[in-house]
C-alpha positions as CSV (number, residue, x, y, z in Angstrom):
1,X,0.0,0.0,0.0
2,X,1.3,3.4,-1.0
3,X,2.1,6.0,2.3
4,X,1.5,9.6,1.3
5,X,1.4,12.5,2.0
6,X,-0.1,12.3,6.0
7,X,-2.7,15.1,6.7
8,X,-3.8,13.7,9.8
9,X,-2.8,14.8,13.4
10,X,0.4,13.2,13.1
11,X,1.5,15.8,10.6
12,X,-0.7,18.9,12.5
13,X,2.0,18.0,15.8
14,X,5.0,17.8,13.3
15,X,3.8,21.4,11.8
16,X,3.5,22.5,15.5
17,X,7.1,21.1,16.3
18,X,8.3,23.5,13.2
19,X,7.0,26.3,14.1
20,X,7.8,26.4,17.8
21,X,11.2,25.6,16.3
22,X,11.3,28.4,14.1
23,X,10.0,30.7,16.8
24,X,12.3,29.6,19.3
25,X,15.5,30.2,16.6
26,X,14.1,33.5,15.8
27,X,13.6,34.7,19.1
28,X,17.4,33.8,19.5
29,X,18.4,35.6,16.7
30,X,16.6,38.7,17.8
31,X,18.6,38.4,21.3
32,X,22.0,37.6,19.7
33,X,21.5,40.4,17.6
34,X,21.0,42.6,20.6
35,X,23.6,41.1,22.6
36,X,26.2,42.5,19.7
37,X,24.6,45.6,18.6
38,X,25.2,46.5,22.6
39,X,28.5,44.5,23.1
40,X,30.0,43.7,20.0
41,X,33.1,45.9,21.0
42,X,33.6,42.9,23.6
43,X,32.8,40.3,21.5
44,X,35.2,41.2,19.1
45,X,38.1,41.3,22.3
46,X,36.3,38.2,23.6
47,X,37.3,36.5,19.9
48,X,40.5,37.6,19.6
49,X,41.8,36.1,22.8
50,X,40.3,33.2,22.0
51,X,42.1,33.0,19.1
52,X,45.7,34.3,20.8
53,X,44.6,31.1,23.1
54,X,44.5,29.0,20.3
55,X,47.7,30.1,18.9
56,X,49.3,29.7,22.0
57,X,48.0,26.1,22.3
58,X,48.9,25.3,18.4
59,X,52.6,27.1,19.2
60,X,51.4,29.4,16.5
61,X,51.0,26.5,13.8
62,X,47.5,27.1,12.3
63,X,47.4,31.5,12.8
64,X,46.4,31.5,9.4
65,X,43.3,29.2,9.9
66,X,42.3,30.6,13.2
67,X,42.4,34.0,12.0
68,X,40.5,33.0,8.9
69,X,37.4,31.6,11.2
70,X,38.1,34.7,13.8
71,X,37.5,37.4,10.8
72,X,34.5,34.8,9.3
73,X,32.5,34.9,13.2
74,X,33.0,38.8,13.7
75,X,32.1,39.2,9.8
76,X,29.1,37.1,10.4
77,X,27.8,38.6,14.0
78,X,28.3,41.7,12.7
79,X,25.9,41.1,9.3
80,X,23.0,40.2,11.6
81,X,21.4,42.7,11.6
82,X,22.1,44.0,8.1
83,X,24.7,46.7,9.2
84,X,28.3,45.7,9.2
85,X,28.9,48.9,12.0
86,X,29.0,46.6,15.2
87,X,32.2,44.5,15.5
88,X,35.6,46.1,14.7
C-alpha cells in the first residue's frame, strides 16, 4: 500500500514542532543580535583572545586558519542585523 502525504494529526503535531522551532531560533536571533549591537566591541576582544589562546595552544602553527574563522565569526555577528557597523 502506497504511504503519502499524512494530513492527519500526526502531521498537525509535526507542523507544531516546526513552528515552535522556528520561533524559538528566531527569538534567539533577535537576542544575539542585541547582545552584539550593545556588546560587540567585547565580543570582538572576547574572539580575539580566543584565538591568541589557540595560537598559543597550536605554538602558532594554524594562525592562518584561526584567523581565517576569527574574521568569518565577527564578519558574520556583525551582518545580523544587516549593518556591518557593530564589531571592529
Amino acid at each position: 500500500m502506497w504511504q503519502g502525504v499524512r494530513d492527519g494529526p500526526e502531521r498537525a503535531v509535526h507542523n507544531n514542532q516546526w513552528g515552535f522551532l522556528v520561533g524559538f531560533l528566531d527569538d534567539a536571533k533577535d537576542k544575539l543580535t542585541d547582545a552584539v549591537d550593545s556588546q560587540g566591541d567585547k565580543i570582538s576582544d572576547g574572539l580575539d583572545k580566543a584565538a591568541d589562546f589557540a595560537s598559543d595552544k597550536t605554538g602558532g602553527k594554524f594562525d592562518d586558519k584561526i584567523d581565517l574563522g576569527v574574521d568569518k565569526a565577527k564578519d558574520a555577528l556583525d551582518g545580523l542585523d544587516g549593518q556591518d557597523d557593530d564589531i571592529s
